[in-house]
C-alpha positions as CSV (number, residue, x, y, z in Angstrom):
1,X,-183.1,-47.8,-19.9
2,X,-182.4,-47.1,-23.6
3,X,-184.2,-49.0,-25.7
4,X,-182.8,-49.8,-29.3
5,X,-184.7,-51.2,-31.8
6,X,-184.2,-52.7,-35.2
7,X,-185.2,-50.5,-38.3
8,X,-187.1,-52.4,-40.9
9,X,-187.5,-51.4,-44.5
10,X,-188.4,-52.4,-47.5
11,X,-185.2,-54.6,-49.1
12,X,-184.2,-53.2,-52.3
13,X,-184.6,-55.9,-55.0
14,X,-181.3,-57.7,-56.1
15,X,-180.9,-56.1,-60.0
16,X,-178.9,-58.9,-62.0
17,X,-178.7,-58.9,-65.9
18,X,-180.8,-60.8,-68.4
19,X,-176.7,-61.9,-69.7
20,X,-176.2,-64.1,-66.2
21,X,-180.0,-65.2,-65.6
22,X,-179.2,-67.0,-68.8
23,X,-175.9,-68.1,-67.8
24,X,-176.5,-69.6,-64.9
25,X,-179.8,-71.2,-66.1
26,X,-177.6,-72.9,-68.7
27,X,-175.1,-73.7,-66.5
28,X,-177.7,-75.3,-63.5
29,X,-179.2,-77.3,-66.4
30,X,-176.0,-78.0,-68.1
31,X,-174.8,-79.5,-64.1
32,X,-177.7,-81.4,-63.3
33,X,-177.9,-83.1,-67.2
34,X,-174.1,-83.8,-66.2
35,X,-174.3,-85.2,-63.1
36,X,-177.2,-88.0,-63.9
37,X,-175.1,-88.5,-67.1
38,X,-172.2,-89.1,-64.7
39,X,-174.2,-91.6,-61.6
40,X,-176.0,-93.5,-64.9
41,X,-172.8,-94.3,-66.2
42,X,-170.8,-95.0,-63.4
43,X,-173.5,-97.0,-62.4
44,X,-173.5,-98.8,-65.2
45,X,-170.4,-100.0,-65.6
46,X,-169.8,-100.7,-62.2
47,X,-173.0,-103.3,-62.8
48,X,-171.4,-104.4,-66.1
49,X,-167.8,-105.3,-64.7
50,X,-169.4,-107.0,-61.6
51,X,-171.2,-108.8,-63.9
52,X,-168.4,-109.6,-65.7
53,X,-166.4,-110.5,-62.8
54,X,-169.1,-112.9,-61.5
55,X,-169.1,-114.8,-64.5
56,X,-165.4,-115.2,-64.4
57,X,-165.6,-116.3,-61.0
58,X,-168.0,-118.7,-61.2
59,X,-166.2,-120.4,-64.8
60,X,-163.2,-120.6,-62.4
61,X,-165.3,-122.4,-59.7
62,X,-166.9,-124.7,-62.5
63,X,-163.2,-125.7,-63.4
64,X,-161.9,-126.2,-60.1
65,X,-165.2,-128.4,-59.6
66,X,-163.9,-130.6,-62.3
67,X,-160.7,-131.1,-61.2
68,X,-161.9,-131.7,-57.6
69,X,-164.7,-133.9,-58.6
70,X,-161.9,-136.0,-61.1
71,X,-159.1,-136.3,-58.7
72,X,-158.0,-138.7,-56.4
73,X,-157.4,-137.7,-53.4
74,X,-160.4,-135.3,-53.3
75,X,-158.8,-131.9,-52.2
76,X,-160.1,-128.6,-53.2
77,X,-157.3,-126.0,-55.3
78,X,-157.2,-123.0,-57.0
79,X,-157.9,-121.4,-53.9
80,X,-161.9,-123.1,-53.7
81,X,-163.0,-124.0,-50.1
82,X,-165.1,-127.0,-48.7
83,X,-168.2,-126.0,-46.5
84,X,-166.3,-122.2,-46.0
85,X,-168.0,-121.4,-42.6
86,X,-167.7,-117.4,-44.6
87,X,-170.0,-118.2,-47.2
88,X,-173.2,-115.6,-47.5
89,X,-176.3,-116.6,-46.3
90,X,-177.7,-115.5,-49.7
91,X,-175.5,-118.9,-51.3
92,X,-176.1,-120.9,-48.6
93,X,-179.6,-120.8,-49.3
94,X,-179.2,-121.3,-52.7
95,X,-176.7,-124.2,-51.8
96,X,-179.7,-125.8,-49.6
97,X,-182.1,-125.6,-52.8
98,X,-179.8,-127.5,-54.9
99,X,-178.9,-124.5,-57.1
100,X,-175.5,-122.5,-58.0
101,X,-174.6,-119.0,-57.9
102,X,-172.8,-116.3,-57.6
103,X,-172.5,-113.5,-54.8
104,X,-170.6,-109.7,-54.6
105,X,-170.5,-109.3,-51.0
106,X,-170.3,-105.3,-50.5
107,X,-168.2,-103.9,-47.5
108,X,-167.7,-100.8,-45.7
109,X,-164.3,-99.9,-46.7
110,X,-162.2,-101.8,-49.6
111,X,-163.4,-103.4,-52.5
112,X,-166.2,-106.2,-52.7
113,X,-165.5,-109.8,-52.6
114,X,-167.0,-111.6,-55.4
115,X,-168.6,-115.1,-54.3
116,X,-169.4,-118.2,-56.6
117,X,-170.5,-121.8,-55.0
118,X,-171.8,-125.0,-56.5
119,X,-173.8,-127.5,-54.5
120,X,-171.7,-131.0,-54.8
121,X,-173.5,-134.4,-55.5
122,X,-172.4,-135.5,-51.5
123,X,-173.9,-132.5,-49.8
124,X,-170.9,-130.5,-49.4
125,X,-170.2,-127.0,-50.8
126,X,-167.7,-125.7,-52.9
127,X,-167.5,-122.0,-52.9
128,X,-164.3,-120.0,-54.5
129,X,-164.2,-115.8,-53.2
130,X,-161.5,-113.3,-54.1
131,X,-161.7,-109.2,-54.1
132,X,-162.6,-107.4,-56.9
133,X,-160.2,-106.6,-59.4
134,X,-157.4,-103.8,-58.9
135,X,-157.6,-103.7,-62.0
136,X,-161.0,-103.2,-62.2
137,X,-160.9,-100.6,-59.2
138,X,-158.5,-98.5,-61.2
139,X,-160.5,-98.5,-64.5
140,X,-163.4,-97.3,-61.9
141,X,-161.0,-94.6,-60.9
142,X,-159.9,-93.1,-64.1
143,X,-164.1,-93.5,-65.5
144,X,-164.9,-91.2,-62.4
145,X,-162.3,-89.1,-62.8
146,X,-163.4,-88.9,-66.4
147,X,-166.9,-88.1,-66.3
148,X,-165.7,-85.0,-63.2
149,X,-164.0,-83.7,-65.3
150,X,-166.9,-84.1,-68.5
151,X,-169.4,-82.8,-66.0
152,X,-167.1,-79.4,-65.2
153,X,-166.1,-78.7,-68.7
154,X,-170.1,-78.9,-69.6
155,X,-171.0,-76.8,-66.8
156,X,-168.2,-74.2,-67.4
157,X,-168.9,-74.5,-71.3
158,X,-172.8,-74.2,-70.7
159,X,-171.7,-71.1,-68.9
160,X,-169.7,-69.4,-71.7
161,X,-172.1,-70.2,-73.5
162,X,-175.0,-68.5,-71.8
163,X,-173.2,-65.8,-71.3
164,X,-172.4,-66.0,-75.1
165,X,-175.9,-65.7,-76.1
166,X,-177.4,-63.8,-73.0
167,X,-174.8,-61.0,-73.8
168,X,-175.9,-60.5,-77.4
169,X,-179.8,-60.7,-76.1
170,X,-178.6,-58.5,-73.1
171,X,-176.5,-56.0,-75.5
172,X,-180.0,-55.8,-77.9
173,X,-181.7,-54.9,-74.8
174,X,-179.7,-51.6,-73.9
175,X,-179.8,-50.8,-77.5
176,X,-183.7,-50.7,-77.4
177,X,-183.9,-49.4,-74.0
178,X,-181.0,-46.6,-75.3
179,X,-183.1,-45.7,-78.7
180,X,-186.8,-45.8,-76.4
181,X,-185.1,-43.1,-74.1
182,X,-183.7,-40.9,-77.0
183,X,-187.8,-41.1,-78.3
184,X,-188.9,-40.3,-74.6
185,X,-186.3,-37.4,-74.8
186,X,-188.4,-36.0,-78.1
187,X,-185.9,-36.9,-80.8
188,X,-189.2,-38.6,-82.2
189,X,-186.5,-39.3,-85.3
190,X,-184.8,-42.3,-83.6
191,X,-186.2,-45.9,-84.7
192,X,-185.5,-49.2,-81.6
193,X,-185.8,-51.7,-84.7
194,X,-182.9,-49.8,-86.7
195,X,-181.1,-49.5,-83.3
196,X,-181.0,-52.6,-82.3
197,X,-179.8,-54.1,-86.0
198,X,-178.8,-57.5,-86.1
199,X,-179.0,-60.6,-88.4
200,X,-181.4,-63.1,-86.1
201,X,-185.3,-62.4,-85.6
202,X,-186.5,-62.6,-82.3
203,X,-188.3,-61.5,-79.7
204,X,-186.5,-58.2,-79.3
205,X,-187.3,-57.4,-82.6
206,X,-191.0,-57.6,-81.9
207,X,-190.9,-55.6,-79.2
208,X,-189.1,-52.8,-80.9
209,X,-191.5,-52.7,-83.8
210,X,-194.5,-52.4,-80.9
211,X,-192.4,-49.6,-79.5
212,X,-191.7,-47.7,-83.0
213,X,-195.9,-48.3,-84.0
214,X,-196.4,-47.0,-80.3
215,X,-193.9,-44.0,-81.0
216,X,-195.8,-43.2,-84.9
217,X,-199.0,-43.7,-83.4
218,X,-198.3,-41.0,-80.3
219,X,-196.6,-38.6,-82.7
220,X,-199.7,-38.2,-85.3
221,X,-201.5,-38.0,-82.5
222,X,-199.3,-34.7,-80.8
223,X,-198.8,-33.3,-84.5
224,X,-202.9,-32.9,-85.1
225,X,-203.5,-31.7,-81.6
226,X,-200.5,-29.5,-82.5
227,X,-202.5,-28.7,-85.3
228,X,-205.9,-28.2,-83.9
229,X,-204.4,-25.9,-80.9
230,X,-202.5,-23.7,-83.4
231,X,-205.4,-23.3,-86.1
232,X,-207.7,-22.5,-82.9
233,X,-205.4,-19.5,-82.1
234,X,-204.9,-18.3,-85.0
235,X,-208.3,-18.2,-86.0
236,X,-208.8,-15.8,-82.7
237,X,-206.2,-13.5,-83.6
238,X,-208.6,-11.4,-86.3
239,X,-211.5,-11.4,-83.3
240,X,-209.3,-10.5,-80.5
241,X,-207.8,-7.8,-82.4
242,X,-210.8,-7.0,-84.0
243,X,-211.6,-6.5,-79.3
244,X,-208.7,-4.4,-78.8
245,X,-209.6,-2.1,-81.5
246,X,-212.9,-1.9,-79.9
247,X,-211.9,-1.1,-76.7
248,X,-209.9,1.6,-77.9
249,X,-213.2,3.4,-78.8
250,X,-214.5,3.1,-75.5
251,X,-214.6,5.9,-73.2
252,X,-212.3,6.6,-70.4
253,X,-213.6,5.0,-67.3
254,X,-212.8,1.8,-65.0
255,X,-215.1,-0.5,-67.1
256,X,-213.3,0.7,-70.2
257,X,-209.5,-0.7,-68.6
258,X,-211.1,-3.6,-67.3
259,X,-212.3,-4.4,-70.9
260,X,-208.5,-3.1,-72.5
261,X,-207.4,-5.4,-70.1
262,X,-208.6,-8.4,-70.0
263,X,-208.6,-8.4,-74.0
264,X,-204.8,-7.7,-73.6
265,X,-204.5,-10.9,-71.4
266,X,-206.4,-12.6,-74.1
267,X,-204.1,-11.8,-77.2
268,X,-201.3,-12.1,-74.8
269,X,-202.3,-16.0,-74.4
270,X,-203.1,-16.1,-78.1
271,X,-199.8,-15.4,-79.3
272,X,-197.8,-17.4,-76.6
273,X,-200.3,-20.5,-77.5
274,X,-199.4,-19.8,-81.1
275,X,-195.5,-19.7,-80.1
276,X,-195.7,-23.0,-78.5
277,X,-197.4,-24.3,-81.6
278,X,-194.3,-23.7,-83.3
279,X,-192.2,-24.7,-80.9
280,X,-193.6,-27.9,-80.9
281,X,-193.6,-28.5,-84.5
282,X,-190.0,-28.8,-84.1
283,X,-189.7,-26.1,-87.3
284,X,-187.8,-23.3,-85.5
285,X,-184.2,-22.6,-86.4
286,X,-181.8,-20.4,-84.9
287,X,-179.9,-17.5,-85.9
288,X,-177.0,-17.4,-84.4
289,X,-174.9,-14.5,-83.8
290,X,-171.8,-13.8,-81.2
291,X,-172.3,-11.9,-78.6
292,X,-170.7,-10.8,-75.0
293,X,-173.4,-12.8,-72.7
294,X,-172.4,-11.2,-69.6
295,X,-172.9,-7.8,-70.8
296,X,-176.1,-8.7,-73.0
297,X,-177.9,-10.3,-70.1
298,X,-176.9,-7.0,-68.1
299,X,-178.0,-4.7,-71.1
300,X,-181.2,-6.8,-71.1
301,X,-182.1,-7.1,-67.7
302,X,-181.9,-3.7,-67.0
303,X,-184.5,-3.1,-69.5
304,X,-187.0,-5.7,-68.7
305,X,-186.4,-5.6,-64.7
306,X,-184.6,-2.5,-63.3
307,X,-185.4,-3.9,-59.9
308,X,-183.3,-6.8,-60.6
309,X,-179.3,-7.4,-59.2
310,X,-177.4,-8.6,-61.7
311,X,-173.4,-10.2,-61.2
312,X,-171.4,-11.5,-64.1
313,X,-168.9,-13.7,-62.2
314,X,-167.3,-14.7,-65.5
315,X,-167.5,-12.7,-68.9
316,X,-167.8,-15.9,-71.5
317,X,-168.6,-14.9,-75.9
318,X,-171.4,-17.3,-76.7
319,X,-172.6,-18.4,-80.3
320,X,-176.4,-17.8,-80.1
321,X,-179.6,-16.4,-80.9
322,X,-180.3,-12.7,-79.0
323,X,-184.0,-13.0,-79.6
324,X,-184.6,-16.1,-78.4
325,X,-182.2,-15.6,-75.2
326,X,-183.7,-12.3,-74.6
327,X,-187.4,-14.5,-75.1
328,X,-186.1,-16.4,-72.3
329,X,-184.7,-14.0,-69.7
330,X,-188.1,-12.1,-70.1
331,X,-189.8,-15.2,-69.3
332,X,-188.2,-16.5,-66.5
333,X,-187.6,-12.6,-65.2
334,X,-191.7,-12.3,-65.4
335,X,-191.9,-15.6,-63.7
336,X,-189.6,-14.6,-60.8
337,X,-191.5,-11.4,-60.1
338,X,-195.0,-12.4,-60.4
339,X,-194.3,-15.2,-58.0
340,X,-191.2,-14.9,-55.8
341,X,-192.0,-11.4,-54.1
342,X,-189.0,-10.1,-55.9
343,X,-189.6,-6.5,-55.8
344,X,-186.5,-4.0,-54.4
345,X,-188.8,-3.1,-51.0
346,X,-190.5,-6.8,-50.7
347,X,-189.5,-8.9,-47.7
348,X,-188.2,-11.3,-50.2
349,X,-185.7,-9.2,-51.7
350,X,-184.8,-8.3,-55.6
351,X,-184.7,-10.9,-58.5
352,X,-181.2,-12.3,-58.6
353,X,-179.5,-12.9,-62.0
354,X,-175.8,-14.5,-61.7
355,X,-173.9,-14.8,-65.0
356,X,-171.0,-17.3,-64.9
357,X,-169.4,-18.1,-68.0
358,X,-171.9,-19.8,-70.3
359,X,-174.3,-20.5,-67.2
360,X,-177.3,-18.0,-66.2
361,X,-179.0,-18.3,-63.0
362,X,-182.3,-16.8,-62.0
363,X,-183.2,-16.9,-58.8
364,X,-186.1,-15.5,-56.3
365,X,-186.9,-15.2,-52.8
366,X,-190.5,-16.6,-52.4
367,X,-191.6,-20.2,-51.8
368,X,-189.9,-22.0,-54.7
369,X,-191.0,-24.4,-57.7
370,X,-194.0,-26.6,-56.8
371,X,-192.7,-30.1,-56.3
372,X,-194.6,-31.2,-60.1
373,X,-192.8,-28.8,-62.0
374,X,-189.5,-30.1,-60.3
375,X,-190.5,-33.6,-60.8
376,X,-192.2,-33.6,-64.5
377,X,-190.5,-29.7,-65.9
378,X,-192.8,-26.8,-67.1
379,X,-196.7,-27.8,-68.4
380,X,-199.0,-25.2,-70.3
381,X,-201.5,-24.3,-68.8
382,X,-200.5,-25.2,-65.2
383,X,-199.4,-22.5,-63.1
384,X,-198.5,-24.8,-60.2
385,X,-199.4,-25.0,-56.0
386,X,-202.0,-22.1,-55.2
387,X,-198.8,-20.0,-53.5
388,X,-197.6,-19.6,-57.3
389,X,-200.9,-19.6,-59.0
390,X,-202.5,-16.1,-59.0
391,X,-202.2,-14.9,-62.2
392,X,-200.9,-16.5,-65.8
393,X,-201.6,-19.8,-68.1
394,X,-198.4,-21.7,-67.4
395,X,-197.3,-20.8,-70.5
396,X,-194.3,-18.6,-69.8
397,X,-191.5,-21.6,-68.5
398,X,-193.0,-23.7,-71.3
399,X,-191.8,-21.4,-74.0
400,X,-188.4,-20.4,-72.1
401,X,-187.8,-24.2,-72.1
402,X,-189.1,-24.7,-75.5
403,X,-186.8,-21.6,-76.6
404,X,-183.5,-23.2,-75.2
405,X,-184.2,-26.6,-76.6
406,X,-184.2,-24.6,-80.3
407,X,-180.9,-22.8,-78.8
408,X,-179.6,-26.6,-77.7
409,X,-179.5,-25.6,-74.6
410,X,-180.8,-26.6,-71.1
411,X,-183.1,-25.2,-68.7
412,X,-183.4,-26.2,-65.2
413,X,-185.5,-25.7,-62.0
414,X,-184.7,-26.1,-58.5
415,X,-185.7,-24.7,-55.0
416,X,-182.9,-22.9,-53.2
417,X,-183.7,-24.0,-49.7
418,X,-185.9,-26.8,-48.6
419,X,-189.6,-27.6,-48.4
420,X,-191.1,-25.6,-45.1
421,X,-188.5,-22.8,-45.2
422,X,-189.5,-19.4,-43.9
423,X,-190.6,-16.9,-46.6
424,X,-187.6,-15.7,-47.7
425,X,-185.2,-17.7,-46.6
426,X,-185.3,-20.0,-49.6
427,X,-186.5,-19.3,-53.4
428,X,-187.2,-20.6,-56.8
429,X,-183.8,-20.7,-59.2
430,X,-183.7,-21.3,-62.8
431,X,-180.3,-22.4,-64.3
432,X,-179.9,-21.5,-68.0
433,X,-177.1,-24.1,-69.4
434,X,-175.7,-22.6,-72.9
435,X,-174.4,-25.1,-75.2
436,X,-170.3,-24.8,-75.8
437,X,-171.3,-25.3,-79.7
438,X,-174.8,-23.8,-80.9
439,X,-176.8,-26.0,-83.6
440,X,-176.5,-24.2,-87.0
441,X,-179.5,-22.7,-88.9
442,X,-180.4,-26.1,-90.4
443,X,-180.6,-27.7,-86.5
444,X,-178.2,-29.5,-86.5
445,X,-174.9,-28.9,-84.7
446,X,-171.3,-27.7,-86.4
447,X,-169.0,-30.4,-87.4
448,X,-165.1,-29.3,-85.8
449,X,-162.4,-30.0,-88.1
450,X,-158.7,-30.0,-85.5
451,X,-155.8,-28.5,-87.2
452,X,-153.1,-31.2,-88.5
């Protein structure tokens, strides 16, 4: 027999805004304020014209007592009754101890009867009852119908009116949350307490100046290690060259390359440290020039990777800086090779390089990104999972992003196949986004004027 059985995950948490929390908050207390309002009032003057009607009732009875008590024959009028067999047994008692009263007898349906009786000097009773009021019934109508319809306005006012002030504390919100992910982003320019403006001081206001001291407080803290990291490689450029020139002295031999080498690899990290120093001080400006990027990246390619299959899908003329592109294609060409077993005779195949419009691809054949860099984007000095890791700092995708941000445009890293794919089948592709309009010299971006 097939068994089926109920799948049970975690339920996703219902997401409302702060704009209808407050709303209906106002509203539930606006309700509930409105509804005792409404029972204490009806309540009240249902009491009062009871009350009222009682002491009507019994000056009638007291009347028709005298006229009973002063006329000859003794017959009861005004409707009063002698010994009425109907009379409560809460006046009866009363009767019995010699003491008058007055009595709303309540009933299931239709309105109460409202009892008076007064004992009489012979022992008998004389008791008057008649129904409550129509009139009075009808003025109970309209109150009620009154204070349903005070107790909806207040609740659909107390509604409008939270969402009144929960949208302006809702729309402050978003603006802070807007300006904190611009600073996440690195535009380390944008200010939450500007953003946010507004006349009224509150809470929100508080929060964005924590968020702006927090953002001050994390920027002089990345400028001096900015600092410290570029003055430390620049202090080791004299030494290292100061190495290379040594080496060069040294006599042929395998000791002597291992030496030129490894003092290569040092000055090599030396000056890319020193380029992410400056890329990080935000300083860098491009110069822009016009150029074919189909047939540059070809021209370029060729030069850097002749092993490498290049197809421009779509010629596109782009408005950017040919040093800083070519910086990049090196980069992410070097990456490609040194870790996606891109050579022409490897089982992985050659380095693939796709132009299509203002888009570049790179893309290898070996195991892909490592799942941080997908998650978190290129980190200095991490080379990623130990398939990736066998030679380099981590520097190279660092700079090729931190080239294309100067460039405005947008690097990007996925895997072409998923996770557990056989070598080969799969690969590591890098998507180089060009911006439609280049930022200027001064960084900031060209301002179009349409024709009339």
């Amino acid at each position: 027999m097939k068994r089926y059985g109920k799948r049970i995950g975690r339920r996703r948490p219902l997401r409302t805004g702060v704009r209808w929390k407050i709303a209906v908050a106002i509203a539930a207390v606006g309700a509930l304020v409105a509804v005792t309002l409404s029972l204490v009032v009806h309540n009240a003057a249902r009491v009062s014209m009871l009350d009222n009607a009682r002491d009507v009732q019994m000056w009638r009875l007291v009347f028709a007592q005298r006229v009973y008590e002063t006329s000859k024959p003794k017959e009861p009028r005004f409707g009063t009754k002698i010994n009425d067999p109907a009379l409560p047994p809460q006046l009866d008692q009363l009767m019995r101890d010699g003491r008058r009263g007055t009595y709303v007898q309540e009933h299931d349906s239709g309105p109460p009867d409202v009892w008076a009786a007064v004992p009489l000097a012979n022992g008998d009773v004389l008791s008057l009852h008649v129904p409550f009021a129509d009139r009075s019934a009808t003025i109970m109508n309209d109150l009620d119908r009154a204070l349903i319809i005070g107790s909806v306005s207040v609740v659909f006012g107390g509604c409008a009116l939270g969402v009144l002030i929960g949208g302006q504390l809702s729309r402050r919100l978003r603006k802070a949350a807007a300006a904190a992910g611009r600073v996440a982003q690195g535009n380390t320019e944008v200010r939450v307490r500007d953003a946010i403006g507004g006349v009224v001081r509150d809470e929100t206001d508080e929060l964005a100046r924590a968020v702006d001291a927090l953002t001050d407080a994390l920027n002089e803290r990345i400028e001096a290690e900015r600092r410290v990291t570029a003055d430390i490689a620049h202090e080791l450029r004299t030494p290292v060259t100061g190495l290379l020139t040594a080496a060069e002295l040294l006599p042929p031999g395998r000791p002597t390359e291992l030496v030129r080498d490894r003092a290569q690899a040092m000055r090599t990290l030396v000056e890319d440290v020193l380029e992410v120093a400056r890329l990080d001080s935000a300083s860098e400006r491009a110069e822009l020039q016009e150029i074919a990027l189909g047939e540059f990246v070809e021209r370029r390619v060729r030069a850097l990777d002749p092993g490498a299959v290049v197809h421009v899908v779509h010629e596109s003329w782009v408005n950017t800086d040919p040093r800083r592109l070519e910086r990049i294609l090196g980069n992410l060409l070097a990456n490609a090779a040194k870790h996606g077993k891109g050579s022409p005779g490897g089982p992985g195949g050659p380095v693939e390089v796709t132009v299509e419009g203002r888009v570049v691809r790179v893309r290898d054949h070996g195991p892909g990104f490592p799942e941080a860099l997908l998650k978190e984007g290129p980190s200095r000095f991490r080379t990623g999972s130990s398939d990736r890791a066998g030679q380099g700092h981590g520097l190279g995708l660092t700079i090729a992003t931190g080239q294309a941000r100067v460039l405005g445009a947008r690097l990007t890293f996925r895997n072409a196949a998923p996770e557990g794919s056989p070598d080969g089948a799969g690969g590591a592709i890098a998507v180089l986004w060009l911006p439609e309009h280049a930022p200027t010299t001064t960084g900031s971006f060209p301002i179009l004027r349409l024709a009339d």
